[in-house]
C-alpha positions in Angstrom: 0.0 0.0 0.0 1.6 3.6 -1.1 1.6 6.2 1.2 -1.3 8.1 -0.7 -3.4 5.4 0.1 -2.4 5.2 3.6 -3.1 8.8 3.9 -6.6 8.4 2.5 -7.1 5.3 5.0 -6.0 7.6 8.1 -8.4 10.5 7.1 -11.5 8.1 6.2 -10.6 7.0 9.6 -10.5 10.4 11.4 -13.1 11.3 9.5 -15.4 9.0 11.3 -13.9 9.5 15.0 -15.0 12.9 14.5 -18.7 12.1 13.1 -18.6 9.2 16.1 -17.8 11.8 18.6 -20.4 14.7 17.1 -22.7 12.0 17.4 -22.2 11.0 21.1 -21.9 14.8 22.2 -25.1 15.3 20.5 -26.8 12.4 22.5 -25.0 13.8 25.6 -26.2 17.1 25.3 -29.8 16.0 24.6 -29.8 13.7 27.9 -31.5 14.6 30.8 -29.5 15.4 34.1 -30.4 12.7 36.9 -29.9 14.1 40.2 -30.8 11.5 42.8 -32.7 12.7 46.0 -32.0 10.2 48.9 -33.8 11.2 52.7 -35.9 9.0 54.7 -39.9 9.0 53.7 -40.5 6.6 56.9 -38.7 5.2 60.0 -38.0 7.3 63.0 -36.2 10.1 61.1 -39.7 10.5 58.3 -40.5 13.5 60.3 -37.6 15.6 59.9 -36.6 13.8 56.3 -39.5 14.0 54.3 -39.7 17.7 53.0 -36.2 17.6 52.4 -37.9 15.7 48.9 -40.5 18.4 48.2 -38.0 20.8 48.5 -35.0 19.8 46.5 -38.2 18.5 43.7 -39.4 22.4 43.7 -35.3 24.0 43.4 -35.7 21.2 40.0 -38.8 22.3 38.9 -37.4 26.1 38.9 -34.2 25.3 37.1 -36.7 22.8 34.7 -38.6 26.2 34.2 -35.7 27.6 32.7 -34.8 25.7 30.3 -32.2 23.4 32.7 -29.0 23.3 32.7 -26.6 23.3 29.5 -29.8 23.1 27.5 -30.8 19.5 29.3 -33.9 19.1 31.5 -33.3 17.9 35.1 -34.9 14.6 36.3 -35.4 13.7 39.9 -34.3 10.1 41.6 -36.2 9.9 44.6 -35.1 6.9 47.1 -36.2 6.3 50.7 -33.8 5.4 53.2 -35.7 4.4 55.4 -34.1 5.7 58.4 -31.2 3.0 58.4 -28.0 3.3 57.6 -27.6 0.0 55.6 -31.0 1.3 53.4 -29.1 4.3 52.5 -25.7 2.4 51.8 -27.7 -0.1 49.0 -29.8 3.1 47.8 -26.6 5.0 47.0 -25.0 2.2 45.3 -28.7 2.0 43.3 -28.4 5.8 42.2 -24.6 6.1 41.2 -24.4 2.7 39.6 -27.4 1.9 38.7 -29.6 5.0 37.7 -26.2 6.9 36.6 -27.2 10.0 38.2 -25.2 13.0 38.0 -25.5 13.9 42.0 -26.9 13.3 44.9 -28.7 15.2 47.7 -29.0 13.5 50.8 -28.7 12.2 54.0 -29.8 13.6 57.6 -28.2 11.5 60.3 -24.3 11.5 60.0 -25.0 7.7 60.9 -26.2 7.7 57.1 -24.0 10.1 56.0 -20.9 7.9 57.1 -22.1 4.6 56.0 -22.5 6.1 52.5 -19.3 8.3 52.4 -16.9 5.0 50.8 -19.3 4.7 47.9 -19.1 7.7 47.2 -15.7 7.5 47.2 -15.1 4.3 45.8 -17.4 5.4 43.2 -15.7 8.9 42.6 -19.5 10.8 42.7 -20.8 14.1 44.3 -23.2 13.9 47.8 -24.2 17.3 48.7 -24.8 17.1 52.8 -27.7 19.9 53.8 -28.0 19.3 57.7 -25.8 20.6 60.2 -23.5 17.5 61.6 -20.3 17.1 64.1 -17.0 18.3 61.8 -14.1 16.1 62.0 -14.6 15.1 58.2 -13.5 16.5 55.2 -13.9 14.6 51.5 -13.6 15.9 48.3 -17.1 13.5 47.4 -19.4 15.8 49.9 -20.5 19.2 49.8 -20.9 20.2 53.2 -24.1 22.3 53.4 -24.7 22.1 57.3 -23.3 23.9 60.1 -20.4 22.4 62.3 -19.9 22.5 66.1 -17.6 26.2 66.2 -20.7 27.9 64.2 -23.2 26.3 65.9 -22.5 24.9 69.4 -19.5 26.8 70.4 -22.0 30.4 70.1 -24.4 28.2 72.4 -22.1 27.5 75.0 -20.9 31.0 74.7 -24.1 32.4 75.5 -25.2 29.9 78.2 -22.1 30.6 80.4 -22.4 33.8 80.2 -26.0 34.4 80.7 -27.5 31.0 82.4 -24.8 29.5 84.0 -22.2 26.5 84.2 -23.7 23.5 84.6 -24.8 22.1 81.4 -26.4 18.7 81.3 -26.1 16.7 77.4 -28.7 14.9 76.0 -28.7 12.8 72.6 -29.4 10.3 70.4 -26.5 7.3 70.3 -24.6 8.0 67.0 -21.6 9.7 66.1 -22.8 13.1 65.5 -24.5 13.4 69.4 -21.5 11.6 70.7 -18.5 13.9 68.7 -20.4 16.8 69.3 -21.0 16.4 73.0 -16.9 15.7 73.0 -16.8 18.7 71.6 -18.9 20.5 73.9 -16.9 19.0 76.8 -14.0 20.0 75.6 -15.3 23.8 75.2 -17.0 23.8 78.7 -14.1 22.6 80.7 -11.7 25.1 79.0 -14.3 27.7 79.7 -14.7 27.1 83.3 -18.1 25.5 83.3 -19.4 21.9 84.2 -20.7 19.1 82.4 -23.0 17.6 85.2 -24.6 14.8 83.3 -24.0 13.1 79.8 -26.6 10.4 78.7 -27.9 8.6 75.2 -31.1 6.4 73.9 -30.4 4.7 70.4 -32.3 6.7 67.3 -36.5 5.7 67.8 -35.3 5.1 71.4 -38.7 6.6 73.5 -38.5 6.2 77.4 -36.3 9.2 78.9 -37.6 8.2 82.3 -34.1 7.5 83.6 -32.5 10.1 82.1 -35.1 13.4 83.1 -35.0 11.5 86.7 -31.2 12.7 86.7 -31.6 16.1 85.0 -34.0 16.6 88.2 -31.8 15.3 90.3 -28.9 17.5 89.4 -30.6 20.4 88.3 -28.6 21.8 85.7 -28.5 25.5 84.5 -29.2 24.3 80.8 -29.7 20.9 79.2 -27.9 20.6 75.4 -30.2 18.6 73.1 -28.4 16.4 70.0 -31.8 14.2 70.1 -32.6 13.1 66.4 -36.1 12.6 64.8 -39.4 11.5 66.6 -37.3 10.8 69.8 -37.5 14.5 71.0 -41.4 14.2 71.4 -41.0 11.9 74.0 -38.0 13.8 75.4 -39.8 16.9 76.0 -43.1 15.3 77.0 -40.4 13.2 79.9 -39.5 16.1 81.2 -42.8 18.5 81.5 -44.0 14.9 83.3 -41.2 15.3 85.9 -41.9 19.2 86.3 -38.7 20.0 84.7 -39.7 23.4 82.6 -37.9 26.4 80.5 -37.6 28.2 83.8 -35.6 25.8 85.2 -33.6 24.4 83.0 -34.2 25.4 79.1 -33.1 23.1 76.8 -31.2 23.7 74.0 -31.9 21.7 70.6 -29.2 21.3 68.4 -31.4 19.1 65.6 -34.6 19.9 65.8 -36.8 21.7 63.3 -39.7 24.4 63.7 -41.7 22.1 61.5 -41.1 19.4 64.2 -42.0 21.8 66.9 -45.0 22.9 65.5 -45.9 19.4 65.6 -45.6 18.7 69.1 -49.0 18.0 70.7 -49.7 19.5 73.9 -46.0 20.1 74.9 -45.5 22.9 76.6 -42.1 24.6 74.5 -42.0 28.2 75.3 -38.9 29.5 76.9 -37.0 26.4 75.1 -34.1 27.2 72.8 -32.9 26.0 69.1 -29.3 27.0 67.9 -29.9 27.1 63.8 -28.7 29.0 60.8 -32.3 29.8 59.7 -35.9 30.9 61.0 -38.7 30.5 59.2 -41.0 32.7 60.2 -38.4 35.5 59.1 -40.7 38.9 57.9 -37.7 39.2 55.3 -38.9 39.9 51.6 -36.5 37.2 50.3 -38.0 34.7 53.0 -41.4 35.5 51.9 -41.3 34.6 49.1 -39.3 31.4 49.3 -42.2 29.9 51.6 -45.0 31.8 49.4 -43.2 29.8 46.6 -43.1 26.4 48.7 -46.3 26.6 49.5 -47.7 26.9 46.0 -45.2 24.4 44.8 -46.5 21.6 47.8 -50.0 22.6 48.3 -48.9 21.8 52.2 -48.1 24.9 54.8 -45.9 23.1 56.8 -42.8 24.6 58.2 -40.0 25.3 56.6 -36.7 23.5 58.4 -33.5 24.7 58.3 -32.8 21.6 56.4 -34.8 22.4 53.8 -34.0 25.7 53.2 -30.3 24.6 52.7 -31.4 21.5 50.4 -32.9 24.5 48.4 -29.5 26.5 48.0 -28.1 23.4 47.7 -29.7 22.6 44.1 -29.1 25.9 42.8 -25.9 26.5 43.8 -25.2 22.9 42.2 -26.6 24.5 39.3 -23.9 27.4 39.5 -21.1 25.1 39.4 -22.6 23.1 36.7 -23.4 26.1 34.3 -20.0 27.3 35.2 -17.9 23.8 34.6 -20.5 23.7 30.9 -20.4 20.0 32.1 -22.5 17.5 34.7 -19.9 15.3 34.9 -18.6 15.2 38.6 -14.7 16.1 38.8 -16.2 19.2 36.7 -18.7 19.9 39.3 -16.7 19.2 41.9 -13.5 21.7 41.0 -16.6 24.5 40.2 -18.5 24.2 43.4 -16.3 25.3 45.7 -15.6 29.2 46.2 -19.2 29.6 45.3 -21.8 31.9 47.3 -25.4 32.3 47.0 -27.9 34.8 48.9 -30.9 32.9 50.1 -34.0 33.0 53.3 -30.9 32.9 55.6 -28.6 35.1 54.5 -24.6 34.5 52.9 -24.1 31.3 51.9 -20.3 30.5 50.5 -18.8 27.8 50.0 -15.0 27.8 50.8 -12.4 25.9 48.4 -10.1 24.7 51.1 -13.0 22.6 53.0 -15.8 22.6 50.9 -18.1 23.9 54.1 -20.1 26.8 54.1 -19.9 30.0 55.6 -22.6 30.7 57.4 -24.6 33.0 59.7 -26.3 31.8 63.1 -29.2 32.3 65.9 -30.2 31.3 68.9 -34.1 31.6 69.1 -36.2 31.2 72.1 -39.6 29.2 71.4 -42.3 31.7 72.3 -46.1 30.6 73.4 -47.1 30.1 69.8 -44.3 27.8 69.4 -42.7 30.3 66.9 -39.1 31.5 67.1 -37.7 34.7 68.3 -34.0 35.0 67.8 -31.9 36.1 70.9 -28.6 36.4 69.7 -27.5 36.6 65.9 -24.2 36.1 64.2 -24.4 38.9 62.1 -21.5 38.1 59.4 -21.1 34.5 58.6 -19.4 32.3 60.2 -16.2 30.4 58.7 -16.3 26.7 59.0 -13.5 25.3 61.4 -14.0 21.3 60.8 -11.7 19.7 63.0 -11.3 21.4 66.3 -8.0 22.9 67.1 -7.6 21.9 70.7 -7.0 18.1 68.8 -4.7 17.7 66.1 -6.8 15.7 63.3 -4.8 12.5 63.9 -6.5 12.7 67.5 -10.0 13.6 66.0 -9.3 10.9 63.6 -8.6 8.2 66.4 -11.4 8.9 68.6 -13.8 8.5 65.6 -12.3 4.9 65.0 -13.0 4.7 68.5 -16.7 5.0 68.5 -17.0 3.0 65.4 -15.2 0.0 67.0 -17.4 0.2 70.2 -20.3 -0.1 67.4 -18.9 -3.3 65.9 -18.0 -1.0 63.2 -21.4 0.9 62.2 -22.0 4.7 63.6 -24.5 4.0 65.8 -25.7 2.3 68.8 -28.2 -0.8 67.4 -31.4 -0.1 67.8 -34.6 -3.1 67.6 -37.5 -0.7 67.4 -36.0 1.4 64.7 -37.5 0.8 61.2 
């Protein structure tokens, strides 16, 4: 064969690469983006999980509205897990290997969030994380939407000593993020001069806190610091009005628990209670307004916002920033655009920072009034920058004590629990 020949051959042959490719990029382009939505729709944590769905769906339907993104429609994934970690672990695996979705919002329970983090991982995809959770984690596979213990807690303990007290009693549910974060807590209060004078736990769906509010009254503490999760803290707070224990007192601080969820609460007496969060639904703000104006339209429910929620929300569309700004879905893409991004939302600021993909983010502490509405006491003012890992342990430290709950768990992030579904 002459070299003319051979020359023809090699151009028939790029010829067709090129027309191979076109082709493919055109299907590409014309493919829908799959973004998967995985929260629990039952179980213990339904209550607190379930408009995390609705909320995410609506952010989709508004991009959808649009046009997309890159020209592509958006289609929802939606999985329950079911309030169990190993239902969440076989759920992930079914949207990034299965259902080939582009991302992934959710989790509430760091339980969960753990027990999916290796396939992620493993599977080189994209979770963004909207709850607030315990730090000491960092991977380049999560988004961290949620507040961590020096923007959240650490302006808590601040205020407490300084206003209340120093005896703080904790309270939680028996999973990493209760158990690091009342570490944490610990750590802060001894260093501070104050006292920890009582540290107890029930599994998640755990219901009698007989034992527990028998102690608080015993020991009387000048606050009690809440990291209960789900349906739990109904039976919690309805324990201790039994017992006499009120908001005069010793108010109780909730860490985890949504207005939605207080709202809920029938005939518990809540007013003079605290919650520690980054958002307040009831907010008179314009922008806030209209966000539940449009959630309510979009739903056909009036159910309270959560914090949650709201950050889901951002969540989508600032995914939608870093996919418009990468021109691609695909993940590393995403990924390497998402960080260094802010949006302006029903809370205020939201950034997310390059170094630690966290956000920045403002806080409150809001007192529960008679109506069981929130009235904030104490506001950041200026966001907050994400500190992860605690500085008073070097992250080797932080590292080893979270291999040390895990082993006392027979390596799960939790304490068992029979009842839970």
């Amino acid at each position: 064969m002459n070299s003319k020949a051979r020359d023809k051959i090699a151009y028939l042959v790029a010829a067709l690469c090129v027309v191979a490719l076109g082709y493919h990029f055109h299907q590409d382009s014309n493919k829908p983006i799959a973004l998967g939505i995985m929260f629990s729709l039952s179980g213990n944590m339904a209550s607190s999980e379930k408009g995390m769905v609705e909320v995410v769906k609506m952010a989709v339907a508004e991009l959808n509205e649009r046009g997309g993104l890159l020209g592509r429609p958006i289609e929802t994934v939606v999985r329950d897990g079911r309030s169990d970690p190993a239902t969440f672990v076989k759920e992930a695996k079914f949207l990034i290997e299965k259902q080939q979705v582009d991302v992934v919002f959710g989790c509430w329970t760091s339980s969960c969030r753990k027990s999916v983090l290796p396939v992620f991982e493993a599977n080189n995809h994209l979770l963004y994380y909207p709850v607030q959770y315990e730090g000491l984690e960092s991977s380049k596979n999560i988004i961290y939407l949620g507040s961590v213990p020096n923007q959240q807690v650490t302006p808590a303990i601040e205020w407490v000593l300084s206003r209340l007290g120093k005896k703080i009693y904790l309270v939680g549910s028996d999973y990493v993020y209760p158990r690091a974060t009342n570490q944490i807590i610990t750590d802060q209060v001894q260093q501070w001069r104050g006292e920890i004078v009582g540290e107890q736990y029930l599994p998640l769906a755990g219901h009698d806190f007989s034992s527990i509010v028998e102690d608080i009254k015993k020991v009387k503490p000048d606050a009690i610091f809440n990291t209960i999760n789900g349906a739990s803290n109904s039976h919690f707070f309805k324990a201790l009005r039994r017992q006499g224990i009120t908001p005069e007192d010793s108010p109780t601080f909730s860490f985890s628990l949504s207005e939605g969820e207080i709202a809920a609460f029938q005939n518990i007496e809540m007013a003079g209670d605290f919650v520690v969060l980054n958002y307040i639904g009831s907010s008179l703000s314009a922008i806030n307004q209209d966000f539940i104006q449009r959630y309510r339209a979009y739903s056909g429910d009036d159910q309270s916002v959560s914090e949650g929620m709201q950050l889901a929300y951002l969540g989508v569309h600032l995914w939608a920033k870093a996919v418009v700004a990468a021109g691609s879905s695909q993940v590393d893409a995403v990924r390497l655009a998402a960080s260094d991004l802010s949006i302006h939302g029903p809370s205020g600021m939201l950034y997310i920072e390059k170094a630690t993909q966290h956000a920045w983010k403002s806080m409150h502490i809001a007192q529960i009034n008679e109506r069981k509405e929130l009235h904030s006491v104490w506001y950041s003012k200026v966001p907050i920058p994400p500190i992860p890992y605690p500085l008073n342990r070097t992250r080797v430290e932080w590292d080893e004590y979270l291999l040390e709950l895990q082993n006392a768990w027979g390596g799960l992030w939790q304490e068992a629990s029979p009842s839970a579904d």
